[in-house]
PDB file as gemmi writes it, atoms N, CA and C in Angstrom:
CRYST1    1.000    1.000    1.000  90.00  90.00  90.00 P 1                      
ATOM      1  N   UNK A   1     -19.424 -11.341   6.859  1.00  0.00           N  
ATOM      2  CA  UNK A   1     -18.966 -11.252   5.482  1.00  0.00           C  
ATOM      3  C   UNK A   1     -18.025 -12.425   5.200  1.00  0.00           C  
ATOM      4  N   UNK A   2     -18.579 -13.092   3.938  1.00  0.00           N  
ATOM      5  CA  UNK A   2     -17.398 -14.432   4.174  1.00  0.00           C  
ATOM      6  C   UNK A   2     -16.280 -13.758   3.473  1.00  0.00           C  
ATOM      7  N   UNK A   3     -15.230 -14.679   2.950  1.00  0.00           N  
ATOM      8  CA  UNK A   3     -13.529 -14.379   2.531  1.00  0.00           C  
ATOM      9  C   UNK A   3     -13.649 -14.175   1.357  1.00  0.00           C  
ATOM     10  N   UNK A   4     -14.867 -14.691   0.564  1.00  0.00           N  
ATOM     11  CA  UNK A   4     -14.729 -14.347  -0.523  1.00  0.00           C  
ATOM     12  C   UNK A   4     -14.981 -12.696  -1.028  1.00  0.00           C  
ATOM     13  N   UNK A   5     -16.536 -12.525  -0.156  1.00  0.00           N  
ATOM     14  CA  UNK A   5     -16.624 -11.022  -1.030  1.00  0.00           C  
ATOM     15  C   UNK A   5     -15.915  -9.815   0.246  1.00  0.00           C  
ATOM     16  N   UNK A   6     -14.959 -10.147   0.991  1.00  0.00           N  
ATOM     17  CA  UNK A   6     -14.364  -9.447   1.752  1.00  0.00           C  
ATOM     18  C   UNK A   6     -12.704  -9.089   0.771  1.00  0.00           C  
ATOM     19  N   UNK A   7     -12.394 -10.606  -0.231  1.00  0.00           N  
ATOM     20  CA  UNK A   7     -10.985 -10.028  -0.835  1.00  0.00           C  
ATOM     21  C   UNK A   7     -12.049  -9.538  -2.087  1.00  0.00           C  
ATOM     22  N   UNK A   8     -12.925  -9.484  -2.734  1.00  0.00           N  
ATOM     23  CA  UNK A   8     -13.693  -8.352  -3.762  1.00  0.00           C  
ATOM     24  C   UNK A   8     -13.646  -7.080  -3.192  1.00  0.00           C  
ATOM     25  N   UNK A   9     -14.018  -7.006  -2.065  1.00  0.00           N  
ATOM     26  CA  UNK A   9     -14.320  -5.742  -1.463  1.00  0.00           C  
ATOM     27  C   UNK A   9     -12.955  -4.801  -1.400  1.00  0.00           C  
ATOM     28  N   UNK A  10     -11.593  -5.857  -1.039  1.00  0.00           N  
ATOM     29  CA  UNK A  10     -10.420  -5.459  -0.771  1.00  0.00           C  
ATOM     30  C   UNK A  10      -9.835  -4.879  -1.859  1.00  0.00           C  
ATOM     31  N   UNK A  11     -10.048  -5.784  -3.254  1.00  0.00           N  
ATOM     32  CA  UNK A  11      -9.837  -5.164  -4.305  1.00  0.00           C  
ATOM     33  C   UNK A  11      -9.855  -3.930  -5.196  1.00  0.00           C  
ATOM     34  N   UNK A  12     -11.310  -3.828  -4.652  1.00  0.00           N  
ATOM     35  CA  UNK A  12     -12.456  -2.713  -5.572  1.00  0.00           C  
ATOM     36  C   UNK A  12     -11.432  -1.320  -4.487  1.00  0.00           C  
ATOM     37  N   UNK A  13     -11.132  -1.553  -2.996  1.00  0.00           N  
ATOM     38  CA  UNK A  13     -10.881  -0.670  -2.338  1.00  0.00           C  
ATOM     39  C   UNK A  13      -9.658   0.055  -3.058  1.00  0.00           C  
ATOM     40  N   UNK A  14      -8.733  -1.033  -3.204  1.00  0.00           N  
ATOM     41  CA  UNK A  14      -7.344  -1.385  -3.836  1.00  0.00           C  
ATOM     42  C   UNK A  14      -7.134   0.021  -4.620  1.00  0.00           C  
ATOM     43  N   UNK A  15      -8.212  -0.520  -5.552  1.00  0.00           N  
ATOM     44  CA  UNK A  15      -8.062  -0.125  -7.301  1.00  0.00           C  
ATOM     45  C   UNK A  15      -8.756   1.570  -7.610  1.00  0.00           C  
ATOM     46  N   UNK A  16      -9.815   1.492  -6.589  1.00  0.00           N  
ATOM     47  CA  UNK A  16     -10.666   2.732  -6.842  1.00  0.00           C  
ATOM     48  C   UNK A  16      -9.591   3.593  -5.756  1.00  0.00           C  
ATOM     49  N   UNK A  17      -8.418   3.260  -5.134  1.00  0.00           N  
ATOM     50  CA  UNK A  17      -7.859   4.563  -4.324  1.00  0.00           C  
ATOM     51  C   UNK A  17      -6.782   4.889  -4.552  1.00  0.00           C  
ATOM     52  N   UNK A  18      -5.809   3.492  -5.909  1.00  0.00           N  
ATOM     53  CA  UNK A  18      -5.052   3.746  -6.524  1.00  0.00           C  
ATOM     54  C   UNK A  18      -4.012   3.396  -4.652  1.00  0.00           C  
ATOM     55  N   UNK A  19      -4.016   2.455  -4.044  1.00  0.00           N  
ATOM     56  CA  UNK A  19      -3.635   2.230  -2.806  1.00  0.00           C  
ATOM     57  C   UNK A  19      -2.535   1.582  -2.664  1.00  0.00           C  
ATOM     58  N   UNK A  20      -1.900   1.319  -1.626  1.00  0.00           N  
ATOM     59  CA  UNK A  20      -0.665   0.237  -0.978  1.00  0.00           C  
ATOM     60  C   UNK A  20      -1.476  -0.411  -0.439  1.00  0.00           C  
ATOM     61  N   UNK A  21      -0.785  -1.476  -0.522  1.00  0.00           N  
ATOM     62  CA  UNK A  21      -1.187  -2.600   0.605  1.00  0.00           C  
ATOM     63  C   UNK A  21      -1.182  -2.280   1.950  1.00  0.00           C  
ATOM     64  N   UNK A  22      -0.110  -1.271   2.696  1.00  0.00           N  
ATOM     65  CA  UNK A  22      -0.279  -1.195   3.905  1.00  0.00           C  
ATOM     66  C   UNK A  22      -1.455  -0.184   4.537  1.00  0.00           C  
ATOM     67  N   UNK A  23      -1.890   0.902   3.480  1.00  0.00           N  
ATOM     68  CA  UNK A  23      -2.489   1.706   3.241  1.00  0.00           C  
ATOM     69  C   UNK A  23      -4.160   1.008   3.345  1.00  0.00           C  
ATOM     70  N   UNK A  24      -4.161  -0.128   3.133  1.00  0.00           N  
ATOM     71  CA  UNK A  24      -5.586  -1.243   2.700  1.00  0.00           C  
ATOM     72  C   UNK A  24      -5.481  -1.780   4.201  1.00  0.00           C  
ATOM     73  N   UNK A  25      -4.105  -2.340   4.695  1.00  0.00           N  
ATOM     74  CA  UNK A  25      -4.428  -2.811   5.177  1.00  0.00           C  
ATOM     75  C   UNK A  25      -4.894  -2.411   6.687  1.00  0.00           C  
ATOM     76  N   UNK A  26      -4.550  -1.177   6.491  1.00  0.00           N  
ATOM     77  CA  UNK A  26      -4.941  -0.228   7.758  1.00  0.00           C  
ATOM     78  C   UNK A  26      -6.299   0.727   7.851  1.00  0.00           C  
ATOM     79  N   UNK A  27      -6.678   0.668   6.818  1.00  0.00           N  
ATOM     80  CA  UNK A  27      -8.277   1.040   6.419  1.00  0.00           C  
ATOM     81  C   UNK A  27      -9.330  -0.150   6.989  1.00  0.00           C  
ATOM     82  N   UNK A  28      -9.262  -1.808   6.501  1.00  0.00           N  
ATOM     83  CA  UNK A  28      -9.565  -3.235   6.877  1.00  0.00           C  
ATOM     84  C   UNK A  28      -9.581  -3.274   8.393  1.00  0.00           C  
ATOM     85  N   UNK A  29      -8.029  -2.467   8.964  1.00  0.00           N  
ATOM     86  CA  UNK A  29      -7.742  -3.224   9.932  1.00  0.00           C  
ATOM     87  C   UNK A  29      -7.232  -4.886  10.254  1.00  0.00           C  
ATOM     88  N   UNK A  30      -6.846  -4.959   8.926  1.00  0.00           N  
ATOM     89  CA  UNK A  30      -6.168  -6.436   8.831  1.00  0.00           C  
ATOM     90  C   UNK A  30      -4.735  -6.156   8.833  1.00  0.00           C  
ATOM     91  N   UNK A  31      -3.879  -7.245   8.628  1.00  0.00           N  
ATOM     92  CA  UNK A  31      -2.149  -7.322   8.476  1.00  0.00           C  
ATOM     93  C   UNK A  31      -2.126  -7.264   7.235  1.00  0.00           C  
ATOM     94  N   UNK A  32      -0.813  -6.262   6.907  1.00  0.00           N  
ATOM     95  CA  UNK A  32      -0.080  -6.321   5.092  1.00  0.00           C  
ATOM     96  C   UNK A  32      -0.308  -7.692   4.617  1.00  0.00           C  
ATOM     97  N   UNK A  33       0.344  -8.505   5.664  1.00  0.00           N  
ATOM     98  CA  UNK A  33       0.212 -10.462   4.989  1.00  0.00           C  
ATOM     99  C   UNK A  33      -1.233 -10.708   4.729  1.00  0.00           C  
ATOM    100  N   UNK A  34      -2.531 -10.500   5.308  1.00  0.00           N  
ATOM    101  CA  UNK A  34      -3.318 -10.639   4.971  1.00  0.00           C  
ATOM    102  C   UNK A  34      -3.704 -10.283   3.599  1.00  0.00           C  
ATOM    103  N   UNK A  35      -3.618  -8.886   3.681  1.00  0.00           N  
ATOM    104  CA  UNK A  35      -4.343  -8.101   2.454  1.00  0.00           C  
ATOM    105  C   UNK A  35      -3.213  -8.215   1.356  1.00  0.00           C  
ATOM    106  N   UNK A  36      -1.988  -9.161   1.579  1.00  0.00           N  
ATOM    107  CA  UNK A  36      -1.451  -9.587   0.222  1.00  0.00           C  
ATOM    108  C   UNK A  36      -1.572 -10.914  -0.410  1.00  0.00           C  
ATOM    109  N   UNK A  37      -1.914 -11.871   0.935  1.00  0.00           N  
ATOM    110  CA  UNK A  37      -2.414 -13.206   0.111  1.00  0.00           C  
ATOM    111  C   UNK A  37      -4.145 -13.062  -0.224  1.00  0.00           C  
ATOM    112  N   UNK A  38      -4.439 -11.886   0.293  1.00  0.00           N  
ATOM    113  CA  UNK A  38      -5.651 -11.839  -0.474  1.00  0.00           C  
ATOM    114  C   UNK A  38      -5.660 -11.539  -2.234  1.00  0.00           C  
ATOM    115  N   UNK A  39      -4.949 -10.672  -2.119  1.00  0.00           N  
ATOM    116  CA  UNK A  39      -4.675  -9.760  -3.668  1.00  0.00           C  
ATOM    117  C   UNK A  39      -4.035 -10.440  -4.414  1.00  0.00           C  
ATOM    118  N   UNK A  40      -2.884 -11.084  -4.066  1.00  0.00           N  
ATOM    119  CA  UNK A  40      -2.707 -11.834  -5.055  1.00  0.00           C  
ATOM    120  C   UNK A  40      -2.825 -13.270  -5.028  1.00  0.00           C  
ATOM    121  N   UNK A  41      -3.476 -13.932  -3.883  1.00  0.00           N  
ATOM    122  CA  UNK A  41      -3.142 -15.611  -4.014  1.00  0.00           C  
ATOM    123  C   UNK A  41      -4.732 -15.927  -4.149  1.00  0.00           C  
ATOM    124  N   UNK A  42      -5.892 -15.342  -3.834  1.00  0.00           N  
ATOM    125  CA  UNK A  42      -7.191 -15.793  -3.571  1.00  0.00           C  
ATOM    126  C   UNK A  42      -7.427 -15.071  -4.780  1.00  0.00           C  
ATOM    127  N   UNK A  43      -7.696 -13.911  -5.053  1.00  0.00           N  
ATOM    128  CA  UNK A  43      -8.510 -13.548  -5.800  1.00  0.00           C  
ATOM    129  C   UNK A  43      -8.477 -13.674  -7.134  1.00  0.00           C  
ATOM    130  N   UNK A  44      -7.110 -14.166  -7.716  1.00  0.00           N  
ATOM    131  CA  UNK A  44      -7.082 -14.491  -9.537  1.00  0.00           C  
ATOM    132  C   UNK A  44      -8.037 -15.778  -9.038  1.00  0.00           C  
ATOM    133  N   UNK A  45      -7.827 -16.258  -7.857  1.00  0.00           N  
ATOM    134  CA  UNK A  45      -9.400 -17.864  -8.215  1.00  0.00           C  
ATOM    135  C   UNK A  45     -10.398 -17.472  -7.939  1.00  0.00           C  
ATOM    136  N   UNK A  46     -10.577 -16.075  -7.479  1.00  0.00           N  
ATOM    137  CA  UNK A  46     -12.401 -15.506  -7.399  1.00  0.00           C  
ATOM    138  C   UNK A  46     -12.597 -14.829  -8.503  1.00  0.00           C  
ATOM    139  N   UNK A  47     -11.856 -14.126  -9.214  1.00  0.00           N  
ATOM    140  CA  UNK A  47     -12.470 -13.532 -10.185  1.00  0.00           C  
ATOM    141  C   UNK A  47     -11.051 -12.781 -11.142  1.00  0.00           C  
ATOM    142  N   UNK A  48     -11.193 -13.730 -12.170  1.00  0.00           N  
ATOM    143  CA  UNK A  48      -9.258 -13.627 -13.019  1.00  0.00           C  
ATOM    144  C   UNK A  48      -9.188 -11.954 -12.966  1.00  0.00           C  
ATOM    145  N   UNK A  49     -10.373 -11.556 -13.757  1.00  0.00           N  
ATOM    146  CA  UNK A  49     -10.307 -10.034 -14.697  1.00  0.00           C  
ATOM    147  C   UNK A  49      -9.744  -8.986 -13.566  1.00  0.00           C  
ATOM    148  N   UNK A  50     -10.825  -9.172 -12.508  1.00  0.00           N  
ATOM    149  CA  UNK A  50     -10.245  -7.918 -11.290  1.00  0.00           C  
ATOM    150  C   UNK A  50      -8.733  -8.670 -10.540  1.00  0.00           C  
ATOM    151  N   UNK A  51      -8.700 -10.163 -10.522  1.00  0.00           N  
ATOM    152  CA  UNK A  51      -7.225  -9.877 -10.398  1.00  0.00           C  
ATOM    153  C   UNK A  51      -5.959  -9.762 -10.945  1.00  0.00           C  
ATOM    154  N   UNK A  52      -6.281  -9.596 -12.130  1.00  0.00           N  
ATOM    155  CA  UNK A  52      -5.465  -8.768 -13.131  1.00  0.00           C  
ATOM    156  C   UNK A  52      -5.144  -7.902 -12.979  1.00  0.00           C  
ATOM    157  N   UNK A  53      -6.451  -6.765 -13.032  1.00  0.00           N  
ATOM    158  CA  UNK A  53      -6.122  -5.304 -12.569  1.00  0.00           C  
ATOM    159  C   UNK A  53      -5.251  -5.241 -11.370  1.00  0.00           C  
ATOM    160  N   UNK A  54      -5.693  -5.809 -10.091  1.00  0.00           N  
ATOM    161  CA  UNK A  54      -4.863  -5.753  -9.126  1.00  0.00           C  
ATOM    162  C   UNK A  54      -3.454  -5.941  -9.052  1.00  0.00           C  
ATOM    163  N   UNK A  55      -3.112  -7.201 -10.023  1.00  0.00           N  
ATOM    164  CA  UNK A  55      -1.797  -7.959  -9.955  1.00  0.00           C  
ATOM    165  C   UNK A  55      -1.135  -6.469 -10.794  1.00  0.00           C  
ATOM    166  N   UNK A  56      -1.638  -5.390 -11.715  1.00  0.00           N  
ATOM    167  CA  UNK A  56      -0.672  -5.138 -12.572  1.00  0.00           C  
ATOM    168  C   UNK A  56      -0.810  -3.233 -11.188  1.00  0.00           C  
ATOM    169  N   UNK A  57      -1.410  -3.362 -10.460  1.00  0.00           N  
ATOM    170  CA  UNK A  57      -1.401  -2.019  -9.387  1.00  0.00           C  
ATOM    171  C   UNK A  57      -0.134  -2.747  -8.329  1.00  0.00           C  
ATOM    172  N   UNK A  58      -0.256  -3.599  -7.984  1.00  0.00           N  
ATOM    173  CA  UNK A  58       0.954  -4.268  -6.928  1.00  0.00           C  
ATOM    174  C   UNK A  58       2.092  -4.693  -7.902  1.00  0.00           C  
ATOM    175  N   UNK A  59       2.125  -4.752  -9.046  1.00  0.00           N  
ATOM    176  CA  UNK A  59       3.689  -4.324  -9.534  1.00  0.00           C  
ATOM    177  C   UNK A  59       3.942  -3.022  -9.689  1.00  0.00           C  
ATOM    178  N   UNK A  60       3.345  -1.743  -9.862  1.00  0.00           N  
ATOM    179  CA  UNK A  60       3.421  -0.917 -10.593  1.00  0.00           C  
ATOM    180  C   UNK A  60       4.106  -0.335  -8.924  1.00  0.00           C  
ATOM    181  N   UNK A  61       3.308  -1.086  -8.120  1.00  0.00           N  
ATOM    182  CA  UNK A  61       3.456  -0.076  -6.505  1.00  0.00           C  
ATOM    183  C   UNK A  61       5.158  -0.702  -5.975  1.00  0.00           C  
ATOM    184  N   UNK A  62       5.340  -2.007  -6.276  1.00  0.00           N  
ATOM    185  CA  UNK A  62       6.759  -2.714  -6.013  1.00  0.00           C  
ATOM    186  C   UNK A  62       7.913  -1.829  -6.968  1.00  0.00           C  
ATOM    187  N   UNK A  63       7.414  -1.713  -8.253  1.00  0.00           N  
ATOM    188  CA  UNK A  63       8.297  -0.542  -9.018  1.00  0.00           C  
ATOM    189  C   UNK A  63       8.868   0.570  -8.355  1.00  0.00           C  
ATOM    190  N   UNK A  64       7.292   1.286  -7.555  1.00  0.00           N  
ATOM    191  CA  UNK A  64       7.616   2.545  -6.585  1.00  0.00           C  
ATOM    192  C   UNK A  64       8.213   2.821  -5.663  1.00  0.00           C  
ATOM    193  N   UNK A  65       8.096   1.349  -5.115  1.00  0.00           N  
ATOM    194  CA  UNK A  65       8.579   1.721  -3.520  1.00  0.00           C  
ATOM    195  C   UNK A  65       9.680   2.043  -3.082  1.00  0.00           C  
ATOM    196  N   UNK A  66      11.097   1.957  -4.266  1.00  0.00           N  
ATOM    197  CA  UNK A  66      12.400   2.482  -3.280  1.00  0.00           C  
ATOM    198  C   UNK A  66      12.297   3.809  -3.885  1.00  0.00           C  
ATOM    199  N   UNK A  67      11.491   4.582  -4.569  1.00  0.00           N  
ATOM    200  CA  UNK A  67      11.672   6.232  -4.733  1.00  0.00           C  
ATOM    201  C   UNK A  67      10.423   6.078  -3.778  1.00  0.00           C  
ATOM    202  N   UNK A  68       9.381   5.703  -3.337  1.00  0.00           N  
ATOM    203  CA  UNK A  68       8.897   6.227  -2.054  1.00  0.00           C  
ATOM    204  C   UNK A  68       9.575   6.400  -0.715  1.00  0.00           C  
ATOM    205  N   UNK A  69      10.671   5.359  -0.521  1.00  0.00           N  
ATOM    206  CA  UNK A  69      11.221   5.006   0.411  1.00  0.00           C  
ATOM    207  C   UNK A  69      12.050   6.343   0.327  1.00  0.00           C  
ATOM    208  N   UNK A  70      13.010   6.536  -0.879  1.00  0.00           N  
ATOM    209  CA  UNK A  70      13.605   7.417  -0.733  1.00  0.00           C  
ATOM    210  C   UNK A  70      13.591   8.751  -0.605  1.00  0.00           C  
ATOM    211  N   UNK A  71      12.158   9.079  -0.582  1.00  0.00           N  
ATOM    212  CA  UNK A  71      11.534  10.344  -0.969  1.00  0.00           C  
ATOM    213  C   UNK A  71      11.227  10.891   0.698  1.00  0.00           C  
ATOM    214  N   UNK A  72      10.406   9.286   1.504  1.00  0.00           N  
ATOM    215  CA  UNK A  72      10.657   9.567   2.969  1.00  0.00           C  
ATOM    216  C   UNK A  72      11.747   9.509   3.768  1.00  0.00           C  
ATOM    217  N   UNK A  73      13.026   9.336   2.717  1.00  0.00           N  
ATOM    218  CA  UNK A  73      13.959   9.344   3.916  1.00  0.00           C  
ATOM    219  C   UNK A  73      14.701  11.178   3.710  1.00  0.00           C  
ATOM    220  N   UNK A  74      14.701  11.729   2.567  1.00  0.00           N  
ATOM    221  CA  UNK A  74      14.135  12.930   2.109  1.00  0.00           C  
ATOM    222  C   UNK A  74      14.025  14.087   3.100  1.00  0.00           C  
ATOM    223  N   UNK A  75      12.698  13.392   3.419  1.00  0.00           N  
ATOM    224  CA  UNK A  75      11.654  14.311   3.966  1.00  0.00           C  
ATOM    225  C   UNK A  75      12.170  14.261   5.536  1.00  0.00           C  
ATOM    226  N   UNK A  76      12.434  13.389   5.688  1.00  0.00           N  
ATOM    227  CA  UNK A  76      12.836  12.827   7.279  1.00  0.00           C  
ATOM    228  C   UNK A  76      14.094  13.955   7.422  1.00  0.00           C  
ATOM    229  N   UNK A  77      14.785  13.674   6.812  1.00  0.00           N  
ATOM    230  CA  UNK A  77      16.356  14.519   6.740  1.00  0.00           C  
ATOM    231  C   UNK A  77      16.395  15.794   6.850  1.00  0.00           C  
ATOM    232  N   UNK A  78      15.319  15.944   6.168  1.00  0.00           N  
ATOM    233  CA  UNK A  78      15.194  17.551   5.860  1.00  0.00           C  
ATOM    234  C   UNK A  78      14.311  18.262   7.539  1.00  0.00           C  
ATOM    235  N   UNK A  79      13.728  17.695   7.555  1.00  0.00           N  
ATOM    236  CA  UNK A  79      13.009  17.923   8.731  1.00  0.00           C  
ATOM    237  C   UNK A  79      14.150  17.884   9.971  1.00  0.00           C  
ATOM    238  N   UNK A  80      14.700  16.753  10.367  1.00  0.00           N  
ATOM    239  CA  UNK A  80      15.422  16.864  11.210  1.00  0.00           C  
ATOM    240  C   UNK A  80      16.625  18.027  11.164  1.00  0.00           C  
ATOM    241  N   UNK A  81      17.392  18.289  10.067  1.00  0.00           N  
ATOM    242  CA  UNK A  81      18.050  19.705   9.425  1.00  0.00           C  
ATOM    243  C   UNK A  81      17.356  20.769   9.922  1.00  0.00           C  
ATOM    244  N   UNK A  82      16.199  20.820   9.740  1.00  0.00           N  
ATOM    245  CA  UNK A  82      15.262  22.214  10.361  1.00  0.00           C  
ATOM    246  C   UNK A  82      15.488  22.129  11.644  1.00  0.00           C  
ATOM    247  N   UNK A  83      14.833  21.150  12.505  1.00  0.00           N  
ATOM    248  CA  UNK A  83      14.566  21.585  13.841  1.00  0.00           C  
ATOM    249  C   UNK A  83      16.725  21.432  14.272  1.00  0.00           C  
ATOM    250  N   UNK A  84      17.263  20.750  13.721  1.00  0.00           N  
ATOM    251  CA  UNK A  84      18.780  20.838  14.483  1.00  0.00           C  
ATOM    252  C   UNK A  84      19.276  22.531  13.818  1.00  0.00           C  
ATOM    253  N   UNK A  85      18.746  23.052  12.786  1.00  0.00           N  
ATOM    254  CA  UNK A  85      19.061  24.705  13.020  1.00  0.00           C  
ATOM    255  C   UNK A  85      18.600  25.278  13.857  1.00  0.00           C  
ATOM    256  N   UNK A  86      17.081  25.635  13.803  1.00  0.00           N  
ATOM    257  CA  UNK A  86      16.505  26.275  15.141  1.00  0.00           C  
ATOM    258  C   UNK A  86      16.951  26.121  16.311  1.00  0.00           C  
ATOM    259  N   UNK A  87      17.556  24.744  16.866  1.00  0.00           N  
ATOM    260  CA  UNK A  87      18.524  24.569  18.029  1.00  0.00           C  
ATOM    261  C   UNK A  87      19.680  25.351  18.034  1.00  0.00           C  
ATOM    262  N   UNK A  88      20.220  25.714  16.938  1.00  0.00           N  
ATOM    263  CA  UNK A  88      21.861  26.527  16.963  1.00  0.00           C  
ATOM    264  C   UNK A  88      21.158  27.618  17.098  1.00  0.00           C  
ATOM    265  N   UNK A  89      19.738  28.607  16.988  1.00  0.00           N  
ATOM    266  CA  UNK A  89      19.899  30.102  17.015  1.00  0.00           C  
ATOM    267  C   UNK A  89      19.055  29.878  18.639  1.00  0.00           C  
ATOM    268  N   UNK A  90      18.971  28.903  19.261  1.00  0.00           N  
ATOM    269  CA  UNK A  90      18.448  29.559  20.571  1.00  0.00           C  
ATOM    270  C   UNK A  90      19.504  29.589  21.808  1.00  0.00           C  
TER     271      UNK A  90                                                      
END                                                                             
């Protein structure tokens, strides 16, 4: 598969799963750096329209990421809170 219809392919993956980059890039099996100079540095010169769409899903996801971040640190906390109670009743 050459580079070109491999960052199409990356795209279409992108967009139809509503995805992260790290999320792509672990589906590929490529590096985040990969599957971000794909998305945004190659593909507005393969094809503007789909990298439009893309460019405006990788801001929308940079918007997200410190309430994702914060949502797993959250979850992390809370979890560790659980199992350090169950330790005080045994």
């Amino acid at each position: 598969m050459s580079n070109k219809n491999l960052c199409i392919e990356i795209a279409n993956y992108f967009l139809k799963n509503k995805s992260t980059v790290r999320k792509t890039a672990v589906y590929f099996n490529i590096s985040k750096s990969t599957v971000h100079n794909y998305l945004h540095k190659k593909l507005p010169k393969i094809n503007k329209k789909l990298g439009s769409k893309v460019q405006k899903l990788l801001d929308l996801n940079k918007n997200l990421k410190h309430i994702r971040g914060g949502k797993s640190t959250k979850e992390r906390w809370l979890k560790l809170k659980k199992i350090t109670n169950k330790k005080q009743f045994i």
